[in-house]
C-alpha positions in Angstrom: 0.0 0.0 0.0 1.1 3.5 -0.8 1.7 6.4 1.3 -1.0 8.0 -0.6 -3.5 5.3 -0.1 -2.6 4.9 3.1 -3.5 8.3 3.7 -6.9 8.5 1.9 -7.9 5.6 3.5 -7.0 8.0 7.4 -9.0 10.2 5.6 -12.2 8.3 5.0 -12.4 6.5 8.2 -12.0 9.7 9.9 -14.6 11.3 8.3 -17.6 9.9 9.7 -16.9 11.4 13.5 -16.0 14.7 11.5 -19.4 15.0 10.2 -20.4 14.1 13.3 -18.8 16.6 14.9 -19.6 19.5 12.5 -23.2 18.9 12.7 -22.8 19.0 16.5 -21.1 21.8 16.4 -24.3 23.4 14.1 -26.7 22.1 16.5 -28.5 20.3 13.7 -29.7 17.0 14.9 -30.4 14.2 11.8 -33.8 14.6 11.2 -32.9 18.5 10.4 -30.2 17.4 8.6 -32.0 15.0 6.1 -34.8 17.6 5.6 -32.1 19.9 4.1 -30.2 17.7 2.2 -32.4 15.2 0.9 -30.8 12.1 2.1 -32.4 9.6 5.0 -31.8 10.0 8.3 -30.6 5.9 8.2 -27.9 6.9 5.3 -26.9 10.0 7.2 -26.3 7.8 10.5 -24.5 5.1 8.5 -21.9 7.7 7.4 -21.7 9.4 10.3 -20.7 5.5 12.1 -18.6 4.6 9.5 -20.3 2.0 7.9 -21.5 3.8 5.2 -18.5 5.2 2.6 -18.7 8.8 1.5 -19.3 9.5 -1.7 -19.8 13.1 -3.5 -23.3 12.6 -4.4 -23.0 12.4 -0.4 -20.8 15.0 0.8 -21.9 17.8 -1.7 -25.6 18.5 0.0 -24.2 17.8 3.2 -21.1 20.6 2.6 -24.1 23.2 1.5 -26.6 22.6 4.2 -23.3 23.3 6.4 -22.8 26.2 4.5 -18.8 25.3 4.2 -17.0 24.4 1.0 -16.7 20.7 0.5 -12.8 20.8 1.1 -13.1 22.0 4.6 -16.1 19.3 5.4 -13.7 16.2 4.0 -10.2 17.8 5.0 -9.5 18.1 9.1 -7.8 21.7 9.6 -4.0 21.7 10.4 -3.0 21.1 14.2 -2.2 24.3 15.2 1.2 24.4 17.7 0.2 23.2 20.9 2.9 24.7 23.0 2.2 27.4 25.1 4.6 30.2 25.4 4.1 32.8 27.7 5.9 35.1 29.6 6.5 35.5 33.2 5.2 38.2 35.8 7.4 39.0 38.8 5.1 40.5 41.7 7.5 40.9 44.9 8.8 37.5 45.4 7.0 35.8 43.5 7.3 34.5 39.8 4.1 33.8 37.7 4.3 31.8 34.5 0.7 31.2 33.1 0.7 28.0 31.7 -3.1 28.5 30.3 -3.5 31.1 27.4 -7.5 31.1 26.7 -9.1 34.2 28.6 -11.4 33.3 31.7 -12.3 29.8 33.0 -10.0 27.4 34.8 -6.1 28.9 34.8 -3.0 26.8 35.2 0.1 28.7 37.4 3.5 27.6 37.7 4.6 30.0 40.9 8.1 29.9 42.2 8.0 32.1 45.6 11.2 32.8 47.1 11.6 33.1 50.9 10.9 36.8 52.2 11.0 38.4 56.1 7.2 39.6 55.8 4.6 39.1 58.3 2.4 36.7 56.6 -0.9 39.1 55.3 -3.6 36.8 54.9 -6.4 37.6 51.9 -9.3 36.7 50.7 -11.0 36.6 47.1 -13.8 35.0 44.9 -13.1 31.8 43.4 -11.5 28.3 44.0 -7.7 27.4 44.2 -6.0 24.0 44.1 -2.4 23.5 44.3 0.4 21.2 44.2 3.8 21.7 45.9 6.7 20.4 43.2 9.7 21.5 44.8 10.8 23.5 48.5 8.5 23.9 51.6 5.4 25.7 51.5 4.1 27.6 54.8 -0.1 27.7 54.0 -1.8 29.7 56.5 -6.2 29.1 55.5 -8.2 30.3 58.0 -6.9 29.3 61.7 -5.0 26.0 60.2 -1.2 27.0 59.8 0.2 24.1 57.9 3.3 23.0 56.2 3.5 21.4 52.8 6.5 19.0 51.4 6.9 18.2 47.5 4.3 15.7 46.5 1.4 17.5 48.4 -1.5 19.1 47.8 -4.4 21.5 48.7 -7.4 22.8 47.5 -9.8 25.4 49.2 -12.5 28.1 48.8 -10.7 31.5 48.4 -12.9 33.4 50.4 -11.4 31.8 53.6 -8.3 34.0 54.6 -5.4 32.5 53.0 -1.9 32.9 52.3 1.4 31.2 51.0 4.8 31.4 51.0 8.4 29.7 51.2 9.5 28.3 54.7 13.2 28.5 55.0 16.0 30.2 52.6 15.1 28.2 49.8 12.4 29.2 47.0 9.1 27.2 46.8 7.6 25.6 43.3 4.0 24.9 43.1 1.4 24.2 40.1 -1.7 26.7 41.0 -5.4 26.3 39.1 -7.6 28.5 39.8 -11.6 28.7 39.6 -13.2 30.6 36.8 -13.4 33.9 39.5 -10.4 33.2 41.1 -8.3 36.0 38.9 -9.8 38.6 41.0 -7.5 40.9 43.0 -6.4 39.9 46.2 -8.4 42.3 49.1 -7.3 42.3 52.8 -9.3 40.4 55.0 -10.8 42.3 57.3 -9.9 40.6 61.2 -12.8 39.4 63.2 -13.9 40.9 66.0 
């Protein structure tokens, strides 16, 4: 078999779950579907699964009622570069590298905090944080718990609890931070209980 009918034949199985996924994407269930383009909802499901071979007598009503040329419905698009490459903040003692580039939802930190004489300030914000320690000591004051955190741990709280974090020695700590889709918010004092 040729490299060229090897790929033609990637091409044709992985069609099926394309137009699958594009009329997903279009919110068009099969019944819609058929009604637009003329073709059952049986032969429609059959290509979809697989077992039914595309053909352009096929494709072509199924490429208008998508409104998309027939190259894009048979081709997949190209795999953009999946690396992400951002560049780090330095706030105080503390370096951020996002590791997450889409705007809002769930973020991924990599922190490294290095060790600083301040009185711990606890803070509070909206949202939900979750981190892992990868390298150093982490001192994690939440609340009235004052705890101390090796490589290989973890923790996960609501960020409207007084909190803080920092590096417990004279070497820098390295954690992996996610936080909840309101957890980017700025950090506010917490005002002390009386």
């Amino acid at each position: 078999m040729t490299d060229a009918e090897t790929t033609l034949d990637e091409l044709i199985a992985g069609l099926g779950p394309r137009l699958k996924r594009i009329r997903m994407e279009k919110n068009t269930t099969l019944a819609a579907l058929s009604d637009t383009t003329g073709i059952s909802i049986s032969t429609l499901s059959r290509l979809e699964s697989g077992d039914r071979k595309p053909s352009l007598e096929l494709l072509w009503p199924i490429a208008r009622a998508h409104q998309m040329a027939l190259d894009d419905l048979v081709t997949a698009p190209p795999v953009a570069d999946p690396r992400v490459r951002t560049t780090p903040t330095v706030r105080e003692n503390v370096t951020i590298l996002p590791l997450t580039l889409r705007p809002g939802g769930l973020q991924a930190y990599k922190l490294l905090i290095r060790p600083d004489d301040k009185e711990p300030s606890p803070r509070v914000h909206e949202g939900y944080e979750w981190f892992y320690v990868l390298n150093g000591t982490l001192r994690l004051i939440l609340g009235e718990h004052d705890l101390t955190m090796k490589p290989g741990e973890a923790a996960e709280f609501d960020t409207r609890v007084p909190h803080w974090f920092g590096a417990v020695g004279d070497r820098p700590v390295e954690l992996l931070s996610l936080f909840g889709p309101q957890g980017e918010r700025m950090h506010v004092r917490a005002k002390p209980t009386v």
